[in-house]
PDB file with SEQRES, HELIX, SHEET and CRYST1 records, atoms N, CA, C and O in Angstrom:
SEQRES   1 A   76  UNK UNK UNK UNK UNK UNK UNK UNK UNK UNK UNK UNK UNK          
SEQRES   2 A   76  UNK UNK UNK UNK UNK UNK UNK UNK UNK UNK UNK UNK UNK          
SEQRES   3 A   76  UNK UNK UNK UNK UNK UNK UNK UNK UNK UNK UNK UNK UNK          
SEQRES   4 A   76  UNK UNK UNK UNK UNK UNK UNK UNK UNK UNK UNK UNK UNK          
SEQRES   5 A   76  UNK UNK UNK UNK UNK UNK UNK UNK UNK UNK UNK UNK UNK          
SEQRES   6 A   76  UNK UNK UNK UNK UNK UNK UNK UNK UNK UNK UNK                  
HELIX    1 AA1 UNK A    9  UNK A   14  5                                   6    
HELIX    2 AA2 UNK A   17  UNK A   19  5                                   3    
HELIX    3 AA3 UNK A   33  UNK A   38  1                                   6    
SHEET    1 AA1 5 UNK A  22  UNK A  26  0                                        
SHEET    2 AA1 5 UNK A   2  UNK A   6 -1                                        
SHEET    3 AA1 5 UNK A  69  UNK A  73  1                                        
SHEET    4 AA1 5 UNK A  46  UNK A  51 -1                                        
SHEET    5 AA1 5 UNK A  54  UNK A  56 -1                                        
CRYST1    1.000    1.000    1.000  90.00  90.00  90.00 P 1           1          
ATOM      1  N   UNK A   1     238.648 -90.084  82.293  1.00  0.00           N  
ATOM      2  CA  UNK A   1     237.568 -90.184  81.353  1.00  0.00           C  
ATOM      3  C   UNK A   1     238.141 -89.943  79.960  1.00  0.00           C  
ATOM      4  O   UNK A   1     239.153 -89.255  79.822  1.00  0.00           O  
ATOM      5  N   UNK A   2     237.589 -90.430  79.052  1.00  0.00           N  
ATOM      6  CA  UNK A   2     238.248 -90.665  77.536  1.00  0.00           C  
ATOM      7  C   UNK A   2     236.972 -89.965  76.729  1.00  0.00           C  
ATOM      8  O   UNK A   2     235.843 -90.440  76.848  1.00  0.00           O  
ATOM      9  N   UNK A   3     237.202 -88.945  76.004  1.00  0.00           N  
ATOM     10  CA  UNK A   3     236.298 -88.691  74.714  1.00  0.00           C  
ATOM     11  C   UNK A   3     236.854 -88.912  73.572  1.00  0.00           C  
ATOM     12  O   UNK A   3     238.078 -88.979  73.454  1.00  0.00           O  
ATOM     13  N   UNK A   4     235.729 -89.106  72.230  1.00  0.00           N  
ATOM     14  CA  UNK A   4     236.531 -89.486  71.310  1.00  0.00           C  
ATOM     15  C   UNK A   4     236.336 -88.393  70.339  1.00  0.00           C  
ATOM     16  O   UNK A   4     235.177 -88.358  69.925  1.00  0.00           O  
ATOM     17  N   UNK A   5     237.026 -87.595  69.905  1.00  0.00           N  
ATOM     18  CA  UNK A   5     236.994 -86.082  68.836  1.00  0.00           C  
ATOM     19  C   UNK A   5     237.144 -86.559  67.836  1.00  0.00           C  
ATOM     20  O   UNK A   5     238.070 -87.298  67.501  1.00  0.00           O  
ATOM     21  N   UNK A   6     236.178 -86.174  67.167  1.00  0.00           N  
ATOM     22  CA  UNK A   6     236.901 -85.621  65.754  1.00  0.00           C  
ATOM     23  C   UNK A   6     236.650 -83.793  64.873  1.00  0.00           C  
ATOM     24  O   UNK A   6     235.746 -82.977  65.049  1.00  0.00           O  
ATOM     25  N   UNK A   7     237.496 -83.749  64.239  1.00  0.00           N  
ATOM     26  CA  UNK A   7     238.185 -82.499  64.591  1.00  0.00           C  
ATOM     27  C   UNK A   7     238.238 -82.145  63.146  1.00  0.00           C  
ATOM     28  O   UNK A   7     239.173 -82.735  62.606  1.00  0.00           O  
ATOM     29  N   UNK A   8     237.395 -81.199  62.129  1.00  0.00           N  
ATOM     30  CA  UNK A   8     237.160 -80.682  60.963  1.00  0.00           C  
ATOM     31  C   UNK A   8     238.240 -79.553  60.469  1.00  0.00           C  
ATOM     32  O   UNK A   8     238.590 -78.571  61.123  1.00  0.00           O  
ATOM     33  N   UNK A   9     238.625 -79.876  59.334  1.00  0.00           N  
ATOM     34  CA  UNK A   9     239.177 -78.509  58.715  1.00  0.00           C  
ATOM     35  C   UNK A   9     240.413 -77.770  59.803  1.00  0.00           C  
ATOM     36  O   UNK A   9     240.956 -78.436  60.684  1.00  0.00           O  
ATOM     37  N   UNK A  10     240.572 -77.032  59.679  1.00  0.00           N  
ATOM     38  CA  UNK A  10     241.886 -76.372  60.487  1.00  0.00           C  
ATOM     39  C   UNK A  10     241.795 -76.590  61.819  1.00  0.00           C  
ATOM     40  O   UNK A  10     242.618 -76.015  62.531  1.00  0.00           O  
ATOM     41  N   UNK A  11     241.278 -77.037  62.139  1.00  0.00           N  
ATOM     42  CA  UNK A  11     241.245 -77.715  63.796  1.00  0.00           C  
ATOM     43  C   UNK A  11     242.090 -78.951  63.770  1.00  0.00           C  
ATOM     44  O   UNK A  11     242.734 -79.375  64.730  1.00  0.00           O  
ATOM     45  N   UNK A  12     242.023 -79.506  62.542  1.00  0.00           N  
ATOM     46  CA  UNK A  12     242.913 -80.837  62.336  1.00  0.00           C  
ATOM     47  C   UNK A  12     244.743 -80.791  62.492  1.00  0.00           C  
ATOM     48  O   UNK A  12     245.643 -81.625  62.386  1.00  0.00           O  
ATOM     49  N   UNK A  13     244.654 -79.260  62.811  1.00  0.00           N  
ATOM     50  CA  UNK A  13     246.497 -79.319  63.403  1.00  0.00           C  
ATOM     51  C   UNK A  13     246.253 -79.141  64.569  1.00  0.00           C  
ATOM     52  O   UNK A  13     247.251 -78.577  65.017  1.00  0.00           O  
ATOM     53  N   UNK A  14     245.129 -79.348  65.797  1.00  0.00           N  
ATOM     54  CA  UNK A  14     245.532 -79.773  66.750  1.00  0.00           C  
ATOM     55  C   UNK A  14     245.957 -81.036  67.092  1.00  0.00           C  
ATOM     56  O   UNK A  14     246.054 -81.177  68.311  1.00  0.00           O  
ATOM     57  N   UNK A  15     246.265 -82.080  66.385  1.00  0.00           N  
ATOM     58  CA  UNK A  15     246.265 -83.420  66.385  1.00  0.00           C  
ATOM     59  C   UNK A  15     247.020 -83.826  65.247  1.00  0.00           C  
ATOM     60  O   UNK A  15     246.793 -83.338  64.140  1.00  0.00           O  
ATOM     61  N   UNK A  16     248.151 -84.928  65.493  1.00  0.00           N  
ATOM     62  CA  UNK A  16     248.897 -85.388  64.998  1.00  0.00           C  
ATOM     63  C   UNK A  16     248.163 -85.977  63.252  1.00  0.00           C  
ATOM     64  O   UNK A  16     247.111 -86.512  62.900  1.00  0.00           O  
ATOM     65  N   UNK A  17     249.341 -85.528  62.598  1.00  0.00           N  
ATOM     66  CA  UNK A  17     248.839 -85.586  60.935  1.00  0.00           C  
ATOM     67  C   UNK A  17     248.135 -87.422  61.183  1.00  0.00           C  
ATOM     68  O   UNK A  17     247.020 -87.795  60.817  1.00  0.00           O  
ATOM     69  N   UNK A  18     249.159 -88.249  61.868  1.00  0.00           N  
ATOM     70  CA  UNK A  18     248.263 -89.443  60.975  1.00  0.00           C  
ATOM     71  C   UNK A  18     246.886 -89.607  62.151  1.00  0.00           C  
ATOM     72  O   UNK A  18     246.333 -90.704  62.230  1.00  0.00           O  
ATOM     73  N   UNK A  19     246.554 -88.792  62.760  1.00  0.00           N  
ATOM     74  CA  UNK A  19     245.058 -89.139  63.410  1.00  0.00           C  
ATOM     75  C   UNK A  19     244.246 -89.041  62.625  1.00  0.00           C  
ATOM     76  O   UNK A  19     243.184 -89.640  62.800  1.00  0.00           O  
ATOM     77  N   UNK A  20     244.480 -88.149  61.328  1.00  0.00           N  
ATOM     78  CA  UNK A  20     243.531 -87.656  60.220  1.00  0.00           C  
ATOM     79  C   UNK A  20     241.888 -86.826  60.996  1.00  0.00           C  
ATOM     80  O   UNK A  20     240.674 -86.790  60.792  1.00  0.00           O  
ATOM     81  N   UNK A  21     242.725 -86.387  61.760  1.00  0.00           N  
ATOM     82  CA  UNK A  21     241.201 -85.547  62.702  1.00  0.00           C  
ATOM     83  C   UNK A  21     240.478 -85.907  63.547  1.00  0.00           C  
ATOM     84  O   UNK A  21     239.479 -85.307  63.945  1.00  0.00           O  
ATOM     85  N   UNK A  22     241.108 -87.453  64.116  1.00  0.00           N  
ATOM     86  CA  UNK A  22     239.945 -88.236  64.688  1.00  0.00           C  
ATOM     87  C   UNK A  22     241.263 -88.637  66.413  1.00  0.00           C  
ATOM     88  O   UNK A  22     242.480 -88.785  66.294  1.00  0.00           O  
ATOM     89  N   UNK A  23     240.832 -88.677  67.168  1.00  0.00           N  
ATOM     90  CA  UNK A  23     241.684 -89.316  68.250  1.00  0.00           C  
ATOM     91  C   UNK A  23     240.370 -89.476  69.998  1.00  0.00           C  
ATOM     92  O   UNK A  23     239.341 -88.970  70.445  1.00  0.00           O  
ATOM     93  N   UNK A  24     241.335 -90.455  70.317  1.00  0.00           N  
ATOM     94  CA  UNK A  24     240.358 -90.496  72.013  1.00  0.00           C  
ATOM     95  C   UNK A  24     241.332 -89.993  72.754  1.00  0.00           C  
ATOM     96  O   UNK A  24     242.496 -90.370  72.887  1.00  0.00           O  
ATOM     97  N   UNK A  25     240.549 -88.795  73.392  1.00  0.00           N  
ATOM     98  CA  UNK A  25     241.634 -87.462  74.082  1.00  0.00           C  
ATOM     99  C   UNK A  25     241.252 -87.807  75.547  1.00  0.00           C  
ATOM    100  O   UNK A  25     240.047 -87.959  75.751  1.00  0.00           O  
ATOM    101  N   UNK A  26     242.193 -87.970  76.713  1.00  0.00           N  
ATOM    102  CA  UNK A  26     241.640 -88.800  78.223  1.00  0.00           C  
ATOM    103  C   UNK A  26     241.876 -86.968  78.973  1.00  0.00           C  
ATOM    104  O   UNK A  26     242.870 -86.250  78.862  1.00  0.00           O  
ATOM    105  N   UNK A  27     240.497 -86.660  79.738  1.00  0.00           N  
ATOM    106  CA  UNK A  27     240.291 -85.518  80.353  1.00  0.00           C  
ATOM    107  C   UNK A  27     239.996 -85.929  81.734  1.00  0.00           C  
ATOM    108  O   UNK A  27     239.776 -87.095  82.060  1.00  0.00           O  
ATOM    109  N   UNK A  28     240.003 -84.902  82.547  1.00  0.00           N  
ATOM    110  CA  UNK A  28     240.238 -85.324  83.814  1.00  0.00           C  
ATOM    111  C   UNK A  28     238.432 -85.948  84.469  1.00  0.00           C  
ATOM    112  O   UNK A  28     238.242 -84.850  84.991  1.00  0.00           O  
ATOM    113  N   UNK A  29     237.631 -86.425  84.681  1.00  0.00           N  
ATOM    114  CA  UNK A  29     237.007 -86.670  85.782  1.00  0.00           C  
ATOM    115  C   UNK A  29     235.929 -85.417  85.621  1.00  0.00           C  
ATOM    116  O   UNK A  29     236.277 -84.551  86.425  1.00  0.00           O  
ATOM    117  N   UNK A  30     234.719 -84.981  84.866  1.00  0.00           N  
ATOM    118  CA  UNK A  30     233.466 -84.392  85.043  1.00  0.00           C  
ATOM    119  C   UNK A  30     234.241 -83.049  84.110  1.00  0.00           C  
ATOM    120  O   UNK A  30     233.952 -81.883  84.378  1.00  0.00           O  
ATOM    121  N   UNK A  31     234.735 -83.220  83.564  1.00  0.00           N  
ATOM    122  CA  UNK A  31     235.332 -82.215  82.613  1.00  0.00           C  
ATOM    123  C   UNK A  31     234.508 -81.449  81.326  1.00  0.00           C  
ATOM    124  O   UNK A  31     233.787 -82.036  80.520  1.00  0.00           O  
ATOM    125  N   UNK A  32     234.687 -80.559  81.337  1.00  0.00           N  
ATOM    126  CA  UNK A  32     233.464 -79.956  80.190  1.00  0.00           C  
ATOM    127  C   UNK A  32     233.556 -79.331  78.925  1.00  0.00           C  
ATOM    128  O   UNK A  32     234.510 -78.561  79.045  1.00  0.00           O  
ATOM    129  N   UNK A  33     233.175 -79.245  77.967  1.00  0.00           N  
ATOM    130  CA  UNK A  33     233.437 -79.300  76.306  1.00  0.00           C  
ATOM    131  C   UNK A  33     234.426 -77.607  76.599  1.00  0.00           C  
ATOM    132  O   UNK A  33     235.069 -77.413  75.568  1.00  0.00           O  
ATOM    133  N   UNK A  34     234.602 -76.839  77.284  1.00  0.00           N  
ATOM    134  CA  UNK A  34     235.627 -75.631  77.420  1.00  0.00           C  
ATOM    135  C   UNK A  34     236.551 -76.588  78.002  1.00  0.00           C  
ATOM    136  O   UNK A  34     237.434 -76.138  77.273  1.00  0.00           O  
ATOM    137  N   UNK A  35     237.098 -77.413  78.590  1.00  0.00           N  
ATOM    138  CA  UNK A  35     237.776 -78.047  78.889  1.00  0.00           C  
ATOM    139  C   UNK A  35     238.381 -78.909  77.608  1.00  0.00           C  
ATOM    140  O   UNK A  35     239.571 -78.902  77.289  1.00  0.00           O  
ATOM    141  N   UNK A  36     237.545 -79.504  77.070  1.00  0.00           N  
ATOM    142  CA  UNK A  36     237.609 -80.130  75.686  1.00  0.00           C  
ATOM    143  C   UNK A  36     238.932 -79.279  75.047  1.00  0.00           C  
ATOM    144  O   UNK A  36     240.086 -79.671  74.871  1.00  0.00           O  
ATOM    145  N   UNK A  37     238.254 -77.845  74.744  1.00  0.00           N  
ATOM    146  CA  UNK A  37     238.684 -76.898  74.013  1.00  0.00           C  
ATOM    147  C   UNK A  37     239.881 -76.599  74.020  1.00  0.00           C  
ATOM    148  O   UNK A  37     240.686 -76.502  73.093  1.00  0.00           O  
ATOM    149  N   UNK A  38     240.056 -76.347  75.872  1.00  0.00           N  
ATOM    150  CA  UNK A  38     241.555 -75.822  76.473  1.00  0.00           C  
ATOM    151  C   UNK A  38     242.630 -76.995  76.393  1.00  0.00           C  
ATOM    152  O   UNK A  38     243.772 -76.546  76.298  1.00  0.00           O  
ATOM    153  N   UNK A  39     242.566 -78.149  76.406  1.00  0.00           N  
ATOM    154  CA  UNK A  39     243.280 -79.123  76.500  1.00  0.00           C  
ATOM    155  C   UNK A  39     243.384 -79.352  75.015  1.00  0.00           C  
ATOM    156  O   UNK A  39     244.273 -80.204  75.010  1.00  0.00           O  
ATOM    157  N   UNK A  40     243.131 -79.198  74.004  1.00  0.00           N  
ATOM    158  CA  UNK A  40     243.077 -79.280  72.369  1.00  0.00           C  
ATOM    159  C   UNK A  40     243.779 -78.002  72.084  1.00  0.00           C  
ATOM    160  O   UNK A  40     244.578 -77.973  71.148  1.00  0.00           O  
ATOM    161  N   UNK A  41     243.549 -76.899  72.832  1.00  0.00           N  
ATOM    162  CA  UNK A  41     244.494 -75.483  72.617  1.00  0.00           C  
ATOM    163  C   UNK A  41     243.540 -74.988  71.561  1.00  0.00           C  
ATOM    164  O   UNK A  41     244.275 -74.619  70.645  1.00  0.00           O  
ATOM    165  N   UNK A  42     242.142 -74.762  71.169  1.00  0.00           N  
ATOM    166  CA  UNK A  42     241.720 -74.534  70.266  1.00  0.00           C  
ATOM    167  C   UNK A  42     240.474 -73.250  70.811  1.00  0.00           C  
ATOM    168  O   UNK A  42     239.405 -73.276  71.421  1.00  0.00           O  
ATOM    169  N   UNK A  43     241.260 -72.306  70.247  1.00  0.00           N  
ATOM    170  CA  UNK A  43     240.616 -70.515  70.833  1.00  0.00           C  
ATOM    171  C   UNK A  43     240.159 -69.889  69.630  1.00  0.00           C  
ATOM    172  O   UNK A  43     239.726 -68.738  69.679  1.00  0.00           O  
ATOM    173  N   UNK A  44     240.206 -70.461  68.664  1.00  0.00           N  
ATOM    174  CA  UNK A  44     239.251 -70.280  66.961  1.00  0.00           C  
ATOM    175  C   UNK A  44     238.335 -70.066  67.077  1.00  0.00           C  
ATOM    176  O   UNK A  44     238.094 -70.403  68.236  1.00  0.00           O  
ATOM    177  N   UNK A  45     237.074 -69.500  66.456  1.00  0.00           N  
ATOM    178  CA  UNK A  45     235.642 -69.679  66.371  1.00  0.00           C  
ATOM    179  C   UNK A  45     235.271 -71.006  66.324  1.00  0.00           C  
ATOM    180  O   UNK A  45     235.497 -71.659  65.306  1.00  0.00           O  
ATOM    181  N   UNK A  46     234.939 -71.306  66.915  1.00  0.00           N  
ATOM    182  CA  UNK A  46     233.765 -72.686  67.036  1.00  0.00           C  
ATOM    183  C   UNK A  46     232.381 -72.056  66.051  1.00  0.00           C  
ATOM    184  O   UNK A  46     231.695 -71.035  66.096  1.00  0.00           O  
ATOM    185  N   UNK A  47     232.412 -72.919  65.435  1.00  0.00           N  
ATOM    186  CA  UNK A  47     230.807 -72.891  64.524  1.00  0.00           C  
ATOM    187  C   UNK A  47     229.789 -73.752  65.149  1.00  0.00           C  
ATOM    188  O   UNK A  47     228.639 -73.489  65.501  1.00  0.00           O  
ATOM    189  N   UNK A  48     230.580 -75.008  65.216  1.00  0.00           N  
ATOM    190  CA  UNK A  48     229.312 -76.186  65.846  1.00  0.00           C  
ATOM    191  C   UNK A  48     230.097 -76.985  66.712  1.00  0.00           C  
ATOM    192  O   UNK A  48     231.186 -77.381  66.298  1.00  0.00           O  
ATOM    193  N   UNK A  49     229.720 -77.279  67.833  1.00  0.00           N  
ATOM    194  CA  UNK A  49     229.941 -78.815  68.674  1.00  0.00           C  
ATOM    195  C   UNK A  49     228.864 -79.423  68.869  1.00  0.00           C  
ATOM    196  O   UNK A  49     227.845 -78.917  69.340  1.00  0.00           O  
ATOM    197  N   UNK A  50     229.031 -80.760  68.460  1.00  0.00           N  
ATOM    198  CA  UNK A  50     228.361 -81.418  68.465  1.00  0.00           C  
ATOM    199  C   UNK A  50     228.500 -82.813  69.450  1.00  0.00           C  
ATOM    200  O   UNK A  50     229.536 -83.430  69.200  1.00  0.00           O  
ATOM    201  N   UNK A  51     227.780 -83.336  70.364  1.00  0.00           N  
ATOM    202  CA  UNK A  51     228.345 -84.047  71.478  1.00  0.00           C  
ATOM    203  C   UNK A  51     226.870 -85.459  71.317  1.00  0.00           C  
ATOM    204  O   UNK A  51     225.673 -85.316  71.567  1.00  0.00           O  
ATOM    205  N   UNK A  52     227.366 -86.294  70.984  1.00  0.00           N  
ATOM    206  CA  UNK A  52     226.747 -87.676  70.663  1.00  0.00           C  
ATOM    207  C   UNK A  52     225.857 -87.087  69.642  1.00  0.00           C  
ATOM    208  O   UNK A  52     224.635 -87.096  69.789  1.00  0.00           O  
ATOM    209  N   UNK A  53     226.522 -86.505  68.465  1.00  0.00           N  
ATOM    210  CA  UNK A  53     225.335 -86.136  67.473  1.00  0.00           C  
ATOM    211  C   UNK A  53     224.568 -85.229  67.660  1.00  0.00           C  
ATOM    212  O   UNK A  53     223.810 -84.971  66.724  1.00  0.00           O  
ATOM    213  N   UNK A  54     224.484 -84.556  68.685  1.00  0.00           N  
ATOM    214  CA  UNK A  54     223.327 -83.734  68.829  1.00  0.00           C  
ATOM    215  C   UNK A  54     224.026 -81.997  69.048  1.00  0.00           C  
ATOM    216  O   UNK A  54     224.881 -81.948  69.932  1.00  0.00           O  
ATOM    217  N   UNK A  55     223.822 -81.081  68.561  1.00  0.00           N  
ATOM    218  CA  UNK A  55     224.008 -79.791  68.721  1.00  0.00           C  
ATOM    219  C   UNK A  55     224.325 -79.661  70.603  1.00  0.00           C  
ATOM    220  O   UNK A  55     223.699 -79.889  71.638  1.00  0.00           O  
ATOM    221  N   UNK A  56     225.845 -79.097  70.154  1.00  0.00           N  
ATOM    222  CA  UNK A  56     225.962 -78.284  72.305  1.00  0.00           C  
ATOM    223  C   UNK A  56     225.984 -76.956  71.851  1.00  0.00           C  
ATOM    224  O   UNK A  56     226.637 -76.786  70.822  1.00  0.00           O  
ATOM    225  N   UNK A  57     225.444 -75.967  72.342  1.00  0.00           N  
ATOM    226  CA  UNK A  57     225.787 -74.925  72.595  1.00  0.00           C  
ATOM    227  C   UNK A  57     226.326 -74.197  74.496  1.00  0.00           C  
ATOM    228  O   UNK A  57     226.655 -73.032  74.716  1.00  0.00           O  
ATOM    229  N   UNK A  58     226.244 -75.325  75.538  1.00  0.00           N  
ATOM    230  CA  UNK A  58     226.819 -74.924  76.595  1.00  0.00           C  
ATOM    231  C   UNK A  58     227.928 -75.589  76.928  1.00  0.00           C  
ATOM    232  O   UNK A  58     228.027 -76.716  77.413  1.00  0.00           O  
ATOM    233  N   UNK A  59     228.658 -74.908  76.670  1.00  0.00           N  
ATOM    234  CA  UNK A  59     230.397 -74.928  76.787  1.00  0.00           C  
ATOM    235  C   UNK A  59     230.678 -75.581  78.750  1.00  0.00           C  
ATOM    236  O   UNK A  59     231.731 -75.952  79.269  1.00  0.00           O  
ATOM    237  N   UNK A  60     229.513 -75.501  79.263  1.00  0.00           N  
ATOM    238  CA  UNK A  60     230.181 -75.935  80.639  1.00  0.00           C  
ATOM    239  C   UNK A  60     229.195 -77.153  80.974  1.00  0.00           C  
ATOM    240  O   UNK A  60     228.920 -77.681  82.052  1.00  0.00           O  
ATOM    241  N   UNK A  61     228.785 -77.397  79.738  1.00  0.00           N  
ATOM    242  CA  UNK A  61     228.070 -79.447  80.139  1.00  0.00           C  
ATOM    243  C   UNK A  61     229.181 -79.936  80.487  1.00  0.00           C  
ATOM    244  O   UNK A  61     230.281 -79.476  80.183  1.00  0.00           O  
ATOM    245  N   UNK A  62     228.948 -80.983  81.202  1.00  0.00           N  
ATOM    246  CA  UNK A  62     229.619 -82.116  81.954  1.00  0.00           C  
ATOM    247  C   UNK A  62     229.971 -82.991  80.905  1.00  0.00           C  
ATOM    248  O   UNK A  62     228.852 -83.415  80.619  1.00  0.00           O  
ATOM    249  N   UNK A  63     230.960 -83.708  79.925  1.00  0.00           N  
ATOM    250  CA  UNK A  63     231.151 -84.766  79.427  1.00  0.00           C  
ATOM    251  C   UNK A  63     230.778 -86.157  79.985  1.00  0.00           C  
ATOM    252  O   UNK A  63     230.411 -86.185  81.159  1.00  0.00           O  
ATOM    253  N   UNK A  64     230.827 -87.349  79.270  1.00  0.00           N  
ATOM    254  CA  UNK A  64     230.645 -88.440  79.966  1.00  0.00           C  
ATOM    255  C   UNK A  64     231.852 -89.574  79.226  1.00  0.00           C  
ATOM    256  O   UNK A  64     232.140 -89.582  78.029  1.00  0.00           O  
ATOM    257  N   UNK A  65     232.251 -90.198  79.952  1.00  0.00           N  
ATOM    258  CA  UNK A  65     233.190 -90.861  79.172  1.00  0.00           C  
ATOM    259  C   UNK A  65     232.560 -91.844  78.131  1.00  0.00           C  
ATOM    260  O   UNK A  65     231.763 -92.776  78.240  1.00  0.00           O  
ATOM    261  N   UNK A  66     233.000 -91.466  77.435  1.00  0.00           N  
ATOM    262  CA  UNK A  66     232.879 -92.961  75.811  1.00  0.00           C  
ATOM    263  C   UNK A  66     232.479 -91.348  75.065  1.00  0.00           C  
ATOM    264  O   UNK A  66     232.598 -91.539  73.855  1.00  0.00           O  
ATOM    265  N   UNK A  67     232.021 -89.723  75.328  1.00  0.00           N  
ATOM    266  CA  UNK A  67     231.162 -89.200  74.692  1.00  0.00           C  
ATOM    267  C   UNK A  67     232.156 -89.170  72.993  1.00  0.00           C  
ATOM    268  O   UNK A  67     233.386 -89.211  73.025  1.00  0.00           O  
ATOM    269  N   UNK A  68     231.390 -89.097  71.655  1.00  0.00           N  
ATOM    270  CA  UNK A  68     231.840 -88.290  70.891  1.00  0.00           C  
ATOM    271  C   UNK A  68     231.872 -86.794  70.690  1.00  0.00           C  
ATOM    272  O   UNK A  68     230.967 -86.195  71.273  1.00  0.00           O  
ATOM    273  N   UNK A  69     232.459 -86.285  70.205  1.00  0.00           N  
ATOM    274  CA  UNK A  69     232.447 -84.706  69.908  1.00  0.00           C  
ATOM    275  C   UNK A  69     232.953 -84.345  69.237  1.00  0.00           C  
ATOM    276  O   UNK A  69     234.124 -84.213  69.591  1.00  0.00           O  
ATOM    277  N   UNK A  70     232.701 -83.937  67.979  1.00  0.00           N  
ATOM    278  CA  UNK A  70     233.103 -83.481  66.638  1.00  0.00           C  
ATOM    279  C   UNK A  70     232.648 -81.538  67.114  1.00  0.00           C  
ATOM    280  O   UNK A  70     231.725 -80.838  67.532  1.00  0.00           O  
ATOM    281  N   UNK A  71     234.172 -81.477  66.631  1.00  0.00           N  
ATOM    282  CA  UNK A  71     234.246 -79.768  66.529  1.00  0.00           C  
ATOM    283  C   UNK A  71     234.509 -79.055  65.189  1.00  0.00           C  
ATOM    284  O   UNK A  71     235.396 -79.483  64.451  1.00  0.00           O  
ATOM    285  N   UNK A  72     233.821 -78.059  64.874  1.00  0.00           N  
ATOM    286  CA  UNK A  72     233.698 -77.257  63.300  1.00  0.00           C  
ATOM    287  C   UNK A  72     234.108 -76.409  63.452  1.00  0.00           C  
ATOM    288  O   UNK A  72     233.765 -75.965  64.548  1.00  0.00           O  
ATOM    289  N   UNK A  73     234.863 -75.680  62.848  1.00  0.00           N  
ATOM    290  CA  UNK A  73     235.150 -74.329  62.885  1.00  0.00           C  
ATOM    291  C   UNK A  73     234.325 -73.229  61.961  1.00  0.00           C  
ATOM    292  O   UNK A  73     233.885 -73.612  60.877  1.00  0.00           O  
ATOM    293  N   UNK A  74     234.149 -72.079  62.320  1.00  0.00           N  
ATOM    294  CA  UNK A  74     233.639 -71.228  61.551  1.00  0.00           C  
ATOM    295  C   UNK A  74     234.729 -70.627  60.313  1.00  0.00           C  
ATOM    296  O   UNK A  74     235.930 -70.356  60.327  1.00  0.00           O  
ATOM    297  N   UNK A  75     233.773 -70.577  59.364  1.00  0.00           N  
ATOM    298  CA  UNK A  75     234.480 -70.571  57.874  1.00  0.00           C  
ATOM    299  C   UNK A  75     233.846 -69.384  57.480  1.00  0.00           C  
ATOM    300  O   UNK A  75     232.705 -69.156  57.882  1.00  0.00           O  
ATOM    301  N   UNK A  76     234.494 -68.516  56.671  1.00  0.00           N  
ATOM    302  CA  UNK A  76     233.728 -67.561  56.023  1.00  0.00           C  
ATOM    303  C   UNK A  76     233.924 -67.682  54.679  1.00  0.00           C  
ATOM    304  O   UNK A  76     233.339 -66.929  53.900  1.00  0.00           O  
TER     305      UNK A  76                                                      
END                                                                             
């Protein structure tokens, strides 16, 4: 299954400089936005995920392939 991230502010060094924050990351088969996370290596504060536009706050939804998911980090 393939999601497509894009990836705000200091989250953007999980991913190669010329992705410019954006890449389609292939996860295994019913995989879930903590999965997202662990495979991105990204243990930061999360501020917002957002999964086809719409606010996630449960880290163990099921993805679907084609999903988008833009991740924010918390800023102070």
């Amino acid at each position: 299954m393939r999601v497509n991230v894009k990836l705000s502010s200091r989250f953007r060094k999980h991913l190669p400089p010329e992705a410019q924050g954006k890449a389609t990351i292939q996860l295994p088969e019913d995989a879930t936005v903590a999965d997202l996370l662990a495979h991105l290596d990204i243990s930061g504060r999360v501020q917002r995920i957002a999964v086809n536009d719409q606010p996630e706050t449960d880290r163990a939804r099921a993805e679907k392939d084609g999903d988008p998911v833009r991740l924010l980090p918390f800023v102070v």
